[in-house]
KEFIMAR-953411 format. One record per residue: y, x, z of N, C-alpha, C in turn; chain. Coordinates in nm, 3 decimals, padded with zeros to 5 digits. Example, Ala and Ser with C-alpha at 12.3 -4.5 7.8 and 13.67 -1.06 7.14 Angstrom:
// KEFIMAR-953411
-00.569,01.319,00.780,-00.450,01.230,00.780,-00.330,01.320,00.780,A
-00.225,01.285,00.708,-00.106,01.367,00.714,00.003,01.290,00.787,A
This chain:
// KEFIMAR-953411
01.621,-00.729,-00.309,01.644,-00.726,-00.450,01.585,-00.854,-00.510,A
01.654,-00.899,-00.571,01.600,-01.012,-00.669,01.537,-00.992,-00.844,A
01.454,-01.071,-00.816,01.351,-00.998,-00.973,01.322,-01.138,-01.037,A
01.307,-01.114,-01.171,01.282,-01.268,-01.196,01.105,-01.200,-01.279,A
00.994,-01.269,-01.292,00.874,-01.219,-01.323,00.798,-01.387,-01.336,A
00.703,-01.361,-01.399,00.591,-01.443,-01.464,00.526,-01.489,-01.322,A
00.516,-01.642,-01.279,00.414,-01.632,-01.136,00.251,-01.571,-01.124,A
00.169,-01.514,-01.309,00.101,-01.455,-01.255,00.103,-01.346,-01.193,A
00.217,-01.287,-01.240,00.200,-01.152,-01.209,00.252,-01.121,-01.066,A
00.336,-01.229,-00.965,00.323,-01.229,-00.801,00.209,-01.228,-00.798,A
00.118,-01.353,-00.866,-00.041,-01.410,-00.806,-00.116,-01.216,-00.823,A
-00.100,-01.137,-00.876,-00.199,-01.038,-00.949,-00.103,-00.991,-00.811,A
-00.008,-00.923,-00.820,00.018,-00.857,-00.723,00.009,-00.887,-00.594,A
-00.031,-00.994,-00.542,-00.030,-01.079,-00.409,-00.209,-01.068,-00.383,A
-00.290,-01.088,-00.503,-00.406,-01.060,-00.492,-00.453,-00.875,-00.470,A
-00.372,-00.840,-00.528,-00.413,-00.655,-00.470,-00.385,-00.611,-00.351,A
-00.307,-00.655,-00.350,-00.249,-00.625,-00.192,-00.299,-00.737,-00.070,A
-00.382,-00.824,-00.138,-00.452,-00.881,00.004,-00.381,-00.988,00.047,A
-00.291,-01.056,-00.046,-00.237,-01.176,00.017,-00.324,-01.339,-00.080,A
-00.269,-01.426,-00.044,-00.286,-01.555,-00.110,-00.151,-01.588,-00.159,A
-00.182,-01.680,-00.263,-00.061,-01.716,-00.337,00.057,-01.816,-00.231,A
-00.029,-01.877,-00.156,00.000,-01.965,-00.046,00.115,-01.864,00.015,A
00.028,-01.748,00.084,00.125,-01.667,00.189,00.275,-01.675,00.091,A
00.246,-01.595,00.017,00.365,-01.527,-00.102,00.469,-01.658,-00.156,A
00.425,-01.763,-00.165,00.541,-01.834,-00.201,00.638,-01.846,-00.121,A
00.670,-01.846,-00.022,00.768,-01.801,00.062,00.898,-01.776,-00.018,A
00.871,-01.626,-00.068,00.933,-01.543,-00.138,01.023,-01.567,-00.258,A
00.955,-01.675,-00.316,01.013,-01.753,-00.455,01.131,-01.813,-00.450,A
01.255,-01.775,-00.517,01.387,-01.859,-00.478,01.413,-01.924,-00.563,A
01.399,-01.912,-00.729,01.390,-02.015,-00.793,01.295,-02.031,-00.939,A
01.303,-02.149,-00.959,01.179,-02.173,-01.066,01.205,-02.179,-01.203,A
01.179,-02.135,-01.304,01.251,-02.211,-01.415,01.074,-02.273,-01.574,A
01.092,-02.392,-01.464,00.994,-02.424,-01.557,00.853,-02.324,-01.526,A
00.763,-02.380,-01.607,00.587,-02.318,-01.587,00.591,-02.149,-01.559,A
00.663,-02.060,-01.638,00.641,-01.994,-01.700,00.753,-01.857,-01.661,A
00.835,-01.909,-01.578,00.939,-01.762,-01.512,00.999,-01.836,-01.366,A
00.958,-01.721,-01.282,01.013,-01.746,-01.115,01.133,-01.649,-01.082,A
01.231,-01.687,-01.034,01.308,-01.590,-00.944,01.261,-01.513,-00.777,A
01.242,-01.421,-00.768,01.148,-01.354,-00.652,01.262,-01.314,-00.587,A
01.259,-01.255,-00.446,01.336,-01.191,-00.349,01.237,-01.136,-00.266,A
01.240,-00.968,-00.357,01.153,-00.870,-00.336,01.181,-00.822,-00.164,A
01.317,-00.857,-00.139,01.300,-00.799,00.061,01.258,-00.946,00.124,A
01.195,-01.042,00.087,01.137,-01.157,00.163,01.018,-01.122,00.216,A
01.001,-01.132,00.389,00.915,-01.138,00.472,00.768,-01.173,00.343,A
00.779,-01.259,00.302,00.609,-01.296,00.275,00.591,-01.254,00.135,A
00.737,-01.184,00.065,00.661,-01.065,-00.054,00.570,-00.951,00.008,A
00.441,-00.969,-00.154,00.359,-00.846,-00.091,00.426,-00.719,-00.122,A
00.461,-00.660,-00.058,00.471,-00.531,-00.071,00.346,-00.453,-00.066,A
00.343,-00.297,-00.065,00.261,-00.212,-00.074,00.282,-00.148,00.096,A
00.148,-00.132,00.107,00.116,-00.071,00.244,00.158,00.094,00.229,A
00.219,00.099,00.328,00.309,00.241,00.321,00.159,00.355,00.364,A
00.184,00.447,00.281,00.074,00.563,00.263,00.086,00.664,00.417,A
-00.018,00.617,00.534,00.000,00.762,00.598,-00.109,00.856,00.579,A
-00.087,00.940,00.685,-00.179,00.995,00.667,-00.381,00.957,00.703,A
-00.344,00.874,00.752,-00.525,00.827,00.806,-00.563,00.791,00.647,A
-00.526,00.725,00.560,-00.574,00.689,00.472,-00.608,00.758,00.372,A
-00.565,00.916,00.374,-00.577,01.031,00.267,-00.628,01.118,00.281,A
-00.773,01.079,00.380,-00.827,01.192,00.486,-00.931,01.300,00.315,A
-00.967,01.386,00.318,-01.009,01.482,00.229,-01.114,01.427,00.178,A
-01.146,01.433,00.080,-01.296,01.392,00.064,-01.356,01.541,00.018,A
-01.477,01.548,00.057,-01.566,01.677,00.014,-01.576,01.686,-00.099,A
-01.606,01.817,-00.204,-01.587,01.822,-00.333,-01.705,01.806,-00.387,A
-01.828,01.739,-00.359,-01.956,01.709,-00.431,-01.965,01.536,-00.376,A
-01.844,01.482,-00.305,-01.858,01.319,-00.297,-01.732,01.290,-00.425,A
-01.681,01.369,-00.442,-01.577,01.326,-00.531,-01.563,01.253,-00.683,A
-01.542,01.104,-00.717,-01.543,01.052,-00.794,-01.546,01.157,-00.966,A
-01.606,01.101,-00.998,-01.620,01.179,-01.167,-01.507,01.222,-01.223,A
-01.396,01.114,-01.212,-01.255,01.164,-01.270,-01.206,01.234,-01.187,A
-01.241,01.278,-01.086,-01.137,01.373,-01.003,-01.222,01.490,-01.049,A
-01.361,01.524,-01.036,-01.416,01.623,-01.122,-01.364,01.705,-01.229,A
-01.337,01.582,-01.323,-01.271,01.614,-01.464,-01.153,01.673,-01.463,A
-01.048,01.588,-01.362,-00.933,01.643,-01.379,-00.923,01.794,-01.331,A
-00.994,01.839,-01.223,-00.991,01.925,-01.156,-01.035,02.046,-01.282,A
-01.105,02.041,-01.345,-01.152,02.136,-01.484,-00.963,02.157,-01.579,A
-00.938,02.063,-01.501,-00.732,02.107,-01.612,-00.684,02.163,-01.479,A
-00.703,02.202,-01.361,-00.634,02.306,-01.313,-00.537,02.443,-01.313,A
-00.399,02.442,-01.327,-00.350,02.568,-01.331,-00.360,02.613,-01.215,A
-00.313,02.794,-01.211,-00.300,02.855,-01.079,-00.161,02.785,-00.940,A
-00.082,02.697,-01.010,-00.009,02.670,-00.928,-00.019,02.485,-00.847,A
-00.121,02.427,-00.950,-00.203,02.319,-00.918,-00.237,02.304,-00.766,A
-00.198,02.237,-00.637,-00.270,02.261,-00.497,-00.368,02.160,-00.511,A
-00.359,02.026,-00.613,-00.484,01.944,-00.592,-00.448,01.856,-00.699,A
-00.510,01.716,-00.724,-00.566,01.689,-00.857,-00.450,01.577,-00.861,A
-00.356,01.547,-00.795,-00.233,01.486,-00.779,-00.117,01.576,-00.871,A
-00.174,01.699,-00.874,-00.035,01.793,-00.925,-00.100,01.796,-01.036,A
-00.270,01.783,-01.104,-00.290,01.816,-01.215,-00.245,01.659,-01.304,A
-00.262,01.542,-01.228,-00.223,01.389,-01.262,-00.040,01.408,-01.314,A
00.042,01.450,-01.205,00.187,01.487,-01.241,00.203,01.551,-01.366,A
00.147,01.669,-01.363,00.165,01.746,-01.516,00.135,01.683,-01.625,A
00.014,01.642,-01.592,-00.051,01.517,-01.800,00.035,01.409,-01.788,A
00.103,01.354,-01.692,00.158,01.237,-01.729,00.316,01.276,-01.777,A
00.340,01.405,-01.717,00.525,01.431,-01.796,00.493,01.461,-01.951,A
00.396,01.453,-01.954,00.331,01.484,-02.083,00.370,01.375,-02.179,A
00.339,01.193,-02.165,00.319,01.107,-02.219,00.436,01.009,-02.167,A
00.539,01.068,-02.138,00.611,01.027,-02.087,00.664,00.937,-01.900,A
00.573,01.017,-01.855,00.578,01.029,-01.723,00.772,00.980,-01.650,A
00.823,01.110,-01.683,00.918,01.142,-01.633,01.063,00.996,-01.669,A
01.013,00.968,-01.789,01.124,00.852,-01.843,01.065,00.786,-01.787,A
00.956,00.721,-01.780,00.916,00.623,-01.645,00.999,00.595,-01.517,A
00.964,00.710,-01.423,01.020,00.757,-01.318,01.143,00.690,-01.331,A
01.271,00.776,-01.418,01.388,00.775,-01.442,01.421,00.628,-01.475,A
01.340,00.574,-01.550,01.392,00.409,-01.567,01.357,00.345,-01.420,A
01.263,00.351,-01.381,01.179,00.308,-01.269,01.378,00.331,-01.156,A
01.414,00.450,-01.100,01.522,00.451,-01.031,01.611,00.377,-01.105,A
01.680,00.376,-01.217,01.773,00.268,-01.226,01.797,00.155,-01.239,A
01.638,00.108,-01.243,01.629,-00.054,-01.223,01.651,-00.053,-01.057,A
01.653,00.062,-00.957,01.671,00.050,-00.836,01.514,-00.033,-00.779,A
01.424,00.089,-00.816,01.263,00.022,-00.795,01.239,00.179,-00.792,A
01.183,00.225,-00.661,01.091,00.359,-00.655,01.005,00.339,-00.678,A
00.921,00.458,-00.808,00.824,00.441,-00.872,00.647,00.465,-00.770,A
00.747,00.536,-00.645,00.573,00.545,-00.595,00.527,00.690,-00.617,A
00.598,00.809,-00.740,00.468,00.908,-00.747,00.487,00.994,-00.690,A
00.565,01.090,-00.637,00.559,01.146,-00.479,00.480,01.176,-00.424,A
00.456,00.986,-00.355,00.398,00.959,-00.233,00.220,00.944,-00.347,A
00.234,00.914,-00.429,00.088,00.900,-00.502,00.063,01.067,-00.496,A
00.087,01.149,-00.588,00.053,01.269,-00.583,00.056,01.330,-00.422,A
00.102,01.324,-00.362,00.092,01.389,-00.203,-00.090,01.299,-00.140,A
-00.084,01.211,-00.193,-00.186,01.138,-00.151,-00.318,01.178,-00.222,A
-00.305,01.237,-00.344,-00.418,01.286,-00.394,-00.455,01.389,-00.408,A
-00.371,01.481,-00.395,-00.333,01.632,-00.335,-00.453,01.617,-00.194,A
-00.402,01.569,-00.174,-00.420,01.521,00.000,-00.614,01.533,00.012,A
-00.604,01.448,-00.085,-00.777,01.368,-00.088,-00.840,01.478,-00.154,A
-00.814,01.514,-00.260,-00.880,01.601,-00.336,-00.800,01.706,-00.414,A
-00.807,01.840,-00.286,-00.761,01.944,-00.292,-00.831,02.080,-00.329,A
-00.805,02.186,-00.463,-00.859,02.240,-00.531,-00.826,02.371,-00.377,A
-00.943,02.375,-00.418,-00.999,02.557,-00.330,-00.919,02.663,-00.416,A
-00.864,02.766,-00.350,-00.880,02.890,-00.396,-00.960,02.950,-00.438,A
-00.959,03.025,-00.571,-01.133,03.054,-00.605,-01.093,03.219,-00.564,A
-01.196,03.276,-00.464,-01.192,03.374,-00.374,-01.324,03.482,-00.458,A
């Protein structure tokens, strides 16, 4: 896919994901002036995002668990399995879902799925017994 974007914002995205601007130019097909690049998002030396397995979403115990996962976990419904499904619900809230929906027809998967399965994953609400 071809994207046209600001070169900081490769540099920001090339820096999260662990690359150098060096690696990533590769990727750049054309220039227009300081201030807008043409990208070719399936180029070998675009950063992409490291695909989510499972080693990386191993559980964390519920007294190591970051403060905001705490919090969120206090908005729990009964059908909530973990703090990924309570994240899904507040965000269809604020417009979550038109996100998403624009996100597919620019032909760009938004990622939340695989985000919520991942935090589900990490920090998963107990049955209260």
């Amino acid at each position: 896919m071809i994207i046209q974007c600001k070169p900081i914002h490769l540099l920001h995205r090339a820096n999260h994901r662990g690359k150098t601007w060096e690696q990533v130019q590769g990727c750049i097909v054309a220039r227009d002036g300081d201030f807008s690049i043409t990208v070719d998002t399936d180029h070998p030396a675009y950063p992409k995002a490291k695909a989510c397995t499972d080693c990386d979403a191993s559980e964390v115990p519920c007294d190591e668990w970051p403060m905001w996962a705490r919090m969120l976990a206090k908005l729990a419904t009964e059908t909530d399995r973990g703090v990924g499904d309570i994240i899904e619900r507040m965000t269809k809230k604020v417009g979550g879902r038109q996100f998403k929906t624009w996100m597919k027809t620019i032909g760009i998967p938004c990622g939340c799925e695989m985000r919520q399965a991942k935090a589900n994953k990490r920090y998963p609400l107990k049955p209260s017994n």
